[in-house]
ZAZAMI-158479 format. One line per 3 residues: number of its first residue (from 1); their letters; for each residue x, y, z of C-alpha. Coordinates in pm, whole numbers, always signed. Layout:
BEGIN
NUM = a = X Y Z; ...
//
This chain:
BEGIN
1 = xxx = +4180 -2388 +5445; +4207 -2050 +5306; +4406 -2024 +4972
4 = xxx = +4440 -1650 +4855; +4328 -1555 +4509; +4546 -1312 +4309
7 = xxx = +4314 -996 +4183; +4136 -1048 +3879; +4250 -806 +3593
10 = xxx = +3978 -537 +3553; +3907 -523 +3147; +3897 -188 +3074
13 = xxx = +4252 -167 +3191; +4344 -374 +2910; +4446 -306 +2561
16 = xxx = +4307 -620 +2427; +3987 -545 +2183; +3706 -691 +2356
19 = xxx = +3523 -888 +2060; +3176 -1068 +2088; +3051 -1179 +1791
22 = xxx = +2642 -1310 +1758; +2364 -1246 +1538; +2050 -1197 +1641
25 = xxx = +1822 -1424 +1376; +1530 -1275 +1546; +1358 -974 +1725
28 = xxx = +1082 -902 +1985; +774 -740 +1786; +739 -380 +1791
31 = xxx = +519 -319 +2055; +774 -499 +2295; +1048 -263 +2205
34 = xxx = +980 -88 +2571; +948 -366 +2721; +1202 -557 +2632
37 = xxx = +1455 -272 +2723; +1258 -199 +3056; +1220 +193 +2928
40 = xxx = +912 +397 +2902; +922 +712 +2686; +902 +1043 +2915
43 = xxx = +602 +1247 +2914; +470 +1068 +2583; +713 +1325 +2427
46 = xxx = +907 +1225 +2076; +1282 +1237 +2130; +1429 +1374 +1856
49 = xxx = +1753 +1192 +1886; +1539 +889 +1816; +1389 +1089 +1440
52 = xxx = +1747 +1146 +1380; +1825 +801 +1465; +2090 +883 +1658
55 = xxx = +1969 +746 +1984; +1802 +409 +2068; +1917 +262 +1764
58 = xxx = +1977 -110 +1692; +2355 -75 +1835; +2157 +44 +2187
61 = xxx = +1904 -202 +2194; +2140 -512 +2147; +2392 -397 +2405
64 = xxx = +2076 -335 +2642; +1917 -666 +2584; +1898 -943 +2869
67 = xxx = +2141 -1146 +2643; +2413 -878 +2649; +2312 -635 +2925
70 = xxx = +2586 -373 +2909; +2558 -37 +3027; +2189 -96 +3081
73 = xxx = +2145 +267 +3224; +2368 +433 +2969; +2277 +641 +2694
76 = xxx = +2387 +528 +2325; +2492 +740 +2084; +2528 +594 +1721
79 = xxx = +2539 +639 +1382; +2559 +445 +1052; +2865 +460 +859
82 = xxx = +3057 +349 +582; +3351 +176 +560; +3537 +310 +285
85 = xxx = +3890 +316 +236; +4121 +596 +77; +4220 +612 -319
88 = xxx = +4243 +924 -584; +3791 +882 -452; +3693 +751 -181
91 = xxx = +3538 +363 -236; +3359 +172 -37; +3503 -153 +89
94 = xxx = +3201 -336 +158; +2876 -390 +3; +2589 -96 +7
97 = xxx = +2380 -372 +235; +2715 -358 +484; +2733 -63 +710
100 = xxx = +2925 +0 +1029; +2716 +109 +1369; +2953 +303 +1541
103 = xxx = +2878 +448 +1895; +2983 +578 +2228; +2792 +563 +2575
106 = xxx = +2965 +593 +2953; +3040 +250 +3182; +2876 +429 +3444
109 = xxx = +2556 +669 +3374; +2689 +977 +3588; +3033 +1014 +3424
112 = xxx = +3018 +1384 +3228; +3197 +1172 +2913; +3115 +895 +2763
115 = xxx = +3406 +663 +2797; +3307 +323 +2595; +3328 +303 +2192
118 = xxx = +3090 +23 +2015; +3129 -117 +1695; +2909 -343 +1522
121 = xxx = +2868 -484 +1170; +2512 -435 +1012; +2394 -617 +711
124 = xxx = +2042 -465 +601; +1725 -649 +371; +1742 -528 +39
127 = xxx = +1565 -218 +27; +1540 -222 +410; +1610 +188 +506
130 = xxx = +1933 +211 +685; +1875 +440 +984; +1584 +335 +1085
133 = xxx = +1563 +264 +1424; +1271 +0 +1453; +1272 -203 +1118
136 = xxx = +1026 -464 +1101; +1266 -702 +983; +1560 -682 +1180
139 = xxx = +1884 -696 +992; +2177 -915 +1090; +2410 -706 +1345
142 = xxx = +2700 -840 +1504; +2885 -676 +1814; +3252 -667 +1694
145 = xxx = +3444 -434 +1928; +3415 -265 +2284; +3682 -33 +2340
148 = xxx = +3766 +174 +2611; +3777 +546 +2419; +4126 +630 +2596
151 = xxx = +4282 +366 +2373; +4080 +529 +2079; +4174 +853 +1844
154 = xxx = +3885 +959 +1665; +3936 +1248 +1372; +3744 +1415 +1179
157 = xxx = +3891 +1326 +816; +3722 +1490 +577; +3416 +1724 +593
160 = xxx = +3273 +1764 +304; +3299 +1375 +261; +3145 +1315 +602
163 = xxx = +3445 +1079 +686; +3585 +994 +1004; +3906 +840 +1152
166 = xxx = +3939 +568 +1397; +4234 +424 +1492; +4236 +162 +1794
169 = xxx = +4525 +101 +2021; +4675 -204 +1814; +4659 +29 +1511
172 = xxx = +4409 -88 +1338; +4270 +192 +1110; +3947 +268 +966
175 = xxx = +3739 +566 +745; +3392 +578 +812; +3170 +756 +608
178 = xxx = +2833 +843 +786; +2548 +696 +576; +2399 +939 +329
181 = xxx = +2059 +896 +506; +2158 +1055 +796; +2108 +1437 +818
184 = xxx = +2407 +1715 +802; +2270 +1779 +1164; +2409 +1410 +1219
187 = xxx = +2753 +1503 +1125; +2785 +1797 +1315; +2700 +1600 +1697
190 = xxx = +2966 +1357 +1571; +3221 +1689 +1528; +3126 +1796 +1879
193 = xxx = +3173 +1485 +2059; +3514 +1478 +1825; +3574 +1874 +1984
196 = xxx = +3451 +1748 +2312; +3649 +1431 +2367; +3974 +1651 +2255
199 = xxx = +3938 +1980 +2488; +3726 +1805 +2744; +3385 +1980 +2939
202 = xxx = +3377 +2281 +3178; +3257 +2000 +3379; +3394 +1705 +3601
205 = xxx = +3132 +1567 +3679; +2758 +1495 +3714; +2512 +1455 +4004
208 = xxx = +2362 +1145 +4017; +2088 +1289 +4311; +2011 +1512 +4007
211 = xxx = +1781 +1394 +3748; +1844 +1436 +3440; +1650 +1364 +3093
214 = xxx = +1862 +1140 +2949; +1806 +1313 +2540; +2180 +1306 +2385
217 = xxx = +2009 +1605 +2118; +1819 +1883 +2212; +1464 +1988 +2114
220 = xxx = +1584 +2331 +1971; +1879 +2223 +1723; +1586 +2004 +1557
223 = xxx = +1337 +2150 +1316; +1055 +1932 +1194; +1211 +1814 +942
226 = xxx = +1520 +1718 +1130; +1752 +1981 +958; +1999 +2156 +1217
229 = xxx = +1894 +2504 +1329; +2275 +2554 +1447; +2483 +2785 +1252
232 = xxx = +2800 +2607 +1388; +2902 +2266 +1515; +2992 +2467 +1843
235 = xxx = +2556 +2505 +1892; +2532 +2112 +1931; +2700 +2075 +2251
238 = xx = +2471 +1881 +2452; +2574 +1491 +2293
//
């Protein structure tokens, strides 16, 4: 006998937090990076969103893992922050071997936005750097929030601080200091995609017939020594 099943309730339709929370106690050596996300790099070429450590970070590589598998042909943006929280200075709330990975990437790999916000906690090694992308000894990362980035408002707080402000949908707030290791270039992607998510593209969409190199930071707003060559936050517009 048939029986008819009421419609399951799509998630991202929801304003409950997704929250998964696991730590990974270990890592695949480095030479199984590639493999172990199914990627190859293109060409042999260097991405320089990777030497910024903006892009295939440790936030990327756990959501792409066979034990998560999310967005598996999405591009990551992240970042390490700070939490800090707001006082005559600001002051960070954690530890300096705390940080917040905060990042965005698209459900779907031909939308012109990305659509998804990731949050994870990070505790580092003593003396472990904290941008690095590939650490020999991985630190302990946990996946705390997926959020759909309609039910997001990201700000740029303060600027000469470095500081941005989330607030989710159930009003939770929080100021996030990007970590001093990360360049000034660093700060000014995370004001475009701020500019960007606000005003929106000249764009709707993208074709997926049409390949494209999937590099959230181009070649010529990098120098060698990964300072911006941009004389405005308006030249980093390809994130």
């Amino acid at each position: 006998m048939m029986t008819s099943v009421p419609p399951r309730k799509t998630w991202w339709k929801s304003k409950k937090t997704v929250k998964v929370r696991r730590s990974y106690s270990t890592f695949p050596s480095l030479n199984a990076w590639e493999k172990f996300r199914g990627l190859l790099p293109v060409d042999g070429e260097t991405n320089p969103g990777v030497g910024l450590g903006v892009e295939e970070g440790l936030l990327c590589q756990m959501v792409h893992s066979p034990e998560f598998n999310l967005f598996p042909n999405s591009v990551v943006f992240e970042s390490n922050f700070v939490q800090v929280r707001r006082s005559r200075d600001w002051k960070e709330i954690y530890k300096a071997s705390n940080t917040m990975a905060l990042g965005v990437t698209s459900s779907v790999p031909c939308l012109p936005l990305p659509n998804i916000l990731l949050m994870a906690r990070v505790i580092w090694h003593q003396g472990q750097s904290q941008t690095w992308n590939r650490p020999s000894t991985v630190p302990s990362i946990n996946l705390k929030s997926i959020l759909p980035l309609k039910f997001v408002e990201l700000q740029i707080w303060d600027h000469h601080e470095r500081i941005l402000r989330l607030r989710t949908v159930t009003e939770k707030i929080y100021f996030l200091k990007l970590h001093p290791d990360h360049p000034e270039t660093v700060f000014r992607f995370w004001i475009r995609l701020v500019q960007i998510l606000h005003k929106g593209l000249s764009i709707t969409t993208k074709d997926p017939t049409i390949l494209v190199t999937h590099c959230l930071v181009p070649k010529s707003l990098c120098s060698p020594g990964g300072k911006s060559e941009a004389s405005s936050p308006a030249r980093a517009s390809h994130i």
